[in-house]
ROTOR-693822 format. One record per residue (C-alpha): residue number from 1; residue in three letters; x, y, z. Coordinates in steps of 0.25 Angstrom, whole numbers. Example, Ala and Ser with C-alpha at 12.3 -4.5 7.8 and 13.67 -1.06 7.14 Angstrom:
2
VEXPA   seq   type      xx      yy      zz
VEXPA     1    ALA      49     -18      31
VEXPA     2    SER      55      -4      29
This chain:
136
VEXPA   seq   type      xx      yy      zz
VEXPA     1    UNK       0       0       0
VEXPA     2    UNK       5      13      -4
VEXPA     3    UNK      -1      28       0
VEXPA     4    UNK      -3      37      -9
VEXPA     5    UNK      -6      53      -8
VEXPA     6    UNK     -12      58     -22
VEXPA     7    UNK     -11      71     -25
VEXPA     8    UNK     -24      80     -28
VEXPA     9    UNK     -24      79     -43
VEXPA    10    UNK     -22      64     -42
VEXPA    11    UNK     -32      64     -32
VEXPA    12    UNK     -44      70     -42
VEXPA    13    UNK     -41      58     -50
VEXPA    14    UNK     -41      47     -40
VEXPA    15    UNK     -54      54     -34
VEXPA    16    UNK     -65      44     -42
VEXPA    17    UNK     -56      32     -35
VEXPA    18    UNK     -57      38     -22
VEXPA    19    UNK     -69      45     -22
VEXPA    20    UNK     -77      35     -15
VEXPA    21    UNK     -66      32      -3
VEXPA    22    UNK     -66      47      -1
VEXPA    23    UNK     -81      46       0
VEXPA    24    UNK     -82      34      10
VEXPA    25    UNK     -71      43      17
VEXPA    26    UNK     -81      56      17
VEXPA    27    UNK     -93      47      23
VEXPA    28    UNK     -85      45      33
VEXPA    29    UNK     -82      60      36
VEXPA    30    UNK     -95      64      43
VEXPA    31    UNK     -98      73      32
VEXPA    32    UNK     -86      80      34
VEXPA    33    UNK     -81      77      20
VEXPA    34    UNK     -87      75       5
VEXPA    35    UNK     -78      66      -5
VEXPA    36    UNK     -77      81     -14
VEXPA    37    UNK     -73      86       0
VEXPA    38    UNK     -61      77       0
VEXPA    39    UNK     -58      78     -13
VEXPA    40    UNK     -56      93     -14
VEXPA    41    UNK     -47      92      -1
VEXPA    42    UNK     -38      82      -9
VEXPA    43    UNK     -37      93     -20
VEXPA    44    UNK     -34     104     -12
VEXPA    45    UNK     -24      96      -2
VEXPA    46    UNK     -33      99       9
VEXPA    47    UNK     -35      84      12
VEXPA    48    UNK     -24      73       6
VEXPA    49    UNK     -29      58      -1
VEXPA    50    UNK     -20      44       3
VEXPA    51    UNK     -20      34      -4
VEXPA    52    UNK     -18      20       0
VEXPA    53    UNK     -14      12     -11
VEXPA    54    UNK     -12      -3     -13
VEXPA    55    UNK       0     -10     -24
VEXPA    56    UNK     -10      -7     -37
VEXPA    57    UNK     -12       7     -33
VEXPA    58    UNK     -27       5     -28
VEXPA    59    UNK     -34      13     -16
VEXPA    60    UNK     -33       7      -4
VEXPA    61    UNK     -37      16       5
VEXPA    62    UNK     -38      32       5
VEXPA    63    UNK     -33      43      16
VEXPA    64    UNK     -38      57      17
VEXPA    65    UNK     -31      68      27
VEXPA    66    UNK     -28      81      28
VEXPA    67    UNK     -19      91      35
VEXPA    68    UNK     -25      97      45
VEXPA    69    UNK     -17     109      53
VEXPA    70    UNK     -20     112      67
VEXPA    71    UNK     -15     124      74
VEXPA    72    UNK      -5     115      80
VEXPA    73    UNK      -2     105      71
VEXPA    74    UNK      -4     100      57
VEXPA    75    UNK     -11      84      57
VEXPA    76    UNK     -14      76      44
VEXPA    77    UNK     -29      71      47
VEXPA    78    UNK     -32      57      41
VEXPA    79    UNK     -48      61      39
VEXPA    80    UNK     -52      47      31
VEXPA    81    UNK     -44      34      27
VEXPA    82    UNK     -52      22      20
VEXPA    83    UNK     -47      13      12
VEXPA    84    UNK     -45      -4      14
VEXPA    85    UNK     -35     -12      22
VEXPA    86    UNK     -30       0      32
VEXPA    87    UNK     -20     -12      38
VEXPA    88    UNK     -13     -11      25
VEXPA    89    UNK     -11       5      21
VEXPA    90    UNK     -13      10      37
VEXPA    91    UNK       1      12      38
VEXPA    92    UNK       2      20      27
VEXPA    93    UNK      -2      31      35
VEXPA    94    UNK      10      33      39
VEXPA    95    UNK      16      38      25
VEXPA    96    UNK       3      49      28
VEXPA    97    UNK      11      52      41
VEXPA    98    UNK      22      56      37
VEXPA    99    UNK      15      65      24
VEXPA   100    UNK       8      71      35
VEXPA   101    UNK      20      74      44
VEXPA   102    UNK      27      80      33
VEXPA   103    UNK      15      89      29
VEXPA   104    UNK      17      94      43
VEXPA   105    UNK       6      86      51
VEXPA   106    UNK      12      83      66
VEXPA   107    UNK       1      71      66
VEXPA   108    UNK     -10      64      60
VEXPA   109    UNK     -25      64      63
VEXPA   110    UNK     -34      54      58
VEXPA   111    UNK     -50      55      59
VEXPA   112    UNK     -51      41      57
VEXPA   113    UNK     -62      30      62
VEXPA   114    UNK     -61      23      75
VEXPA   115    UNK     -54      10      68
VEXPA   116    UNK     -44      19      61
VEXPA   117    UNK     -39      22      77
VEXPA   118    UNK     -35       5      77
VEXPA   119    UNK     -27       6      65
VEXPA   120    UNK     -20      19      67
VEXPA   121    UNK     -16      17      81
VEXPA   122    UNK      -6       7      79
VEXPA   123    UNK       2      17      68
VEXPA   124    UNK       2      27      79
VEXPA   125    UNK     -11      33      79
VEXPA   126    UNK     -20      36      92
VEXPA   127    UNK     -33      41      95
VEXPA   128    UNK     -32      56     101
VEXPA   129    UNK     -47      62      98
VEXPA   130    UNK     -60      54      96
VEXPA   131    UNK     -70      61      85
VEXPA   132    UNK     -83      62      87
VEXPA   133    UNK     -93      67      78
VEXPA   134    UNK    -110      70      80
VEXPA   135    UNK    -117      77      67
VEXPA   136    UNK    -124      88      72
């Protein structure tokens, strides 16, 4: 397994491929976001697309994040990851560590479900904040 960051323009192209994912991903989101949403974020760099590809080059899994600043410090926010076999690729996110780091980010934050919290402990991951959410 391999990861792969397209760029924007390569993006627009893959978009019919991974429109659907991006969808499942913006289900997901609490309304939050729309797959054009996403799409326009890739464009203008706002948000960044991992792909997680197997030996032939097909899409095992997708990542979205985004740089987010804080007044204090700079984090790379992990807001969806689908894709099958996580055991396979998880420690990929490693490779999106240190992008992340040089980019300036002192840490990463996933928003991730509770059974991401199993698998991303054991690469050094721990749960610091509990999300809640109520539609008002």
């Amino acid at each position: 397994m391999r990861l792969h960051a397209p760029a924007p323009q390569e993006i627009a192209k893959l978009w019919p491929t991974i429109r659907d994912r991006i969808g499942s991903c913006c289900e997901r989101s609490g309304g939050k976001y729309a797959p054009a949403d996403v799409l326009l974020n890739f464009l203008n760099g706002r948000m960044e697309l991992w792909l997680v590809m197997d030996e032939a080059g097909a899409i095992q899994a997708l990542v979205i994040t985004e740089i987010v600043a804080y007044p204090r410090i700079t984090v790379c926010r992990l807001l969806a990851c689908t894709g099958d076999d996580a055991a396979l690729w998880v420690d990929l996110l490693a490779s999106m560590e240190a992008w992340a780091k040089s980019r300036g980010c002192a840490a990463m934050e996933p928003i991730c479900r509770p059974g991401w919290e199993r698998r991303l402990k054991p690469l050094g991951y721990r749960k610091t904040h509990v999300v809640l959410e109520k539609s008002l």
